[in-house]
N, C-alpha and C positions, 0 to 999 in steps of 0.2 A: 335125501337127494331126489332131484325129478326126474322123471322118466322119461326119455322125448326118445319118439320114436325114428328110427334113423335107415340108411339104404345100406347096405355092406359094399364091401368094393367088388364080391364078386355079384352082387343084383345090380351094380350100377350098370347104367347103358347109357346110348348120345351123350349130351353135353354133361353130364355130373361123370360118366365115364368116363371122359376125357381131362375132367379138372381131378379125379382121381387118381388117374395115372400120371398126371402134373405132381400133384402131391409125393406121390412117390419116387420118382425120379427127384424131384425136391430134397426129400427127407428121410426118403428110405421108406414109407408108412404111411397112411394114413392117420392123421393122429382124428381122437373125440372133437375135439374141438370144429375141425373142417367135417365128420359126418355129424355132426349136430345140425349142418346147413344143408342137410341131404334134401329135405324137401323142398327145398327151395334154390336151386341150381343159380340163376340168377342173383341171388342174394349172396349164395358164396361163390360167386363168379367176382362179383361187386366190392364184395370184405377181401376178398383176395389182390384186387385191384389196390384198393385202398392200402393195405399193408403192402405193398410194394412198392407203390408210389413214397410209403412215409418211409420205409426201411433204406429206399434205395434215393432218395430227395439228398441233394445239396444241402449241407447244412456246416453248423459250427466242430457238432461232431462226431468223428467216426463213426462207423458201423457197428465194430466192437463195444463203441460207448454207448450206442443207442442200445444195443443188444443187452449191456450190462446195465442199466436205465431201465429197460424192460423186463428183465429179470428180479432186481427190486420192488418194481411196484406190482410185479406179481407175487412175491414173499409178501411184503405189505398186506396187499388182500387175500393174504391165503387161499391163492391161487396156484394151482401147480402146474399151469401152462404159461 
């Protein structure tokens, strides 16, 4: 597995501290996935954009169904996020 060096939430400060503490109000956590984008504040500023725009987008179907959709094709690539 690779190593990528990442911020903790309690080194976070300014703007990654704030998409942080989003996180957690979110989720409860910070999960790996979102400090994997630690160096890069804008970039997980951006993929967070983006998954919210697809999660929360008008579509054919629900939220539930998207989430169950996403769930699959993360079993698929044995992925466990």
């Amino acid at each position: 597995m690779a190593w990528i060096k990442t911020i903790t939430s309690a080194e976070a400060e300014g703007q990654l501290g704030e998409q942080y503490e989003a996180a957690i109000k979110r989720a409860g956590r910070v999960y790996k996935i979102v400090e994997s984008m630690s160096l890069a504040p804008a970039v997980l500023d951006a993929s967070m954009k983006l998954f919210g725009a697809i999660a929360h987008a008008p579509s054919g179907l629900t939220r539930s169904n998207r989430e169950l959709v996403a769930v699959v094709v993360s079993v698929a690539n044995e992925c466990h996020y």
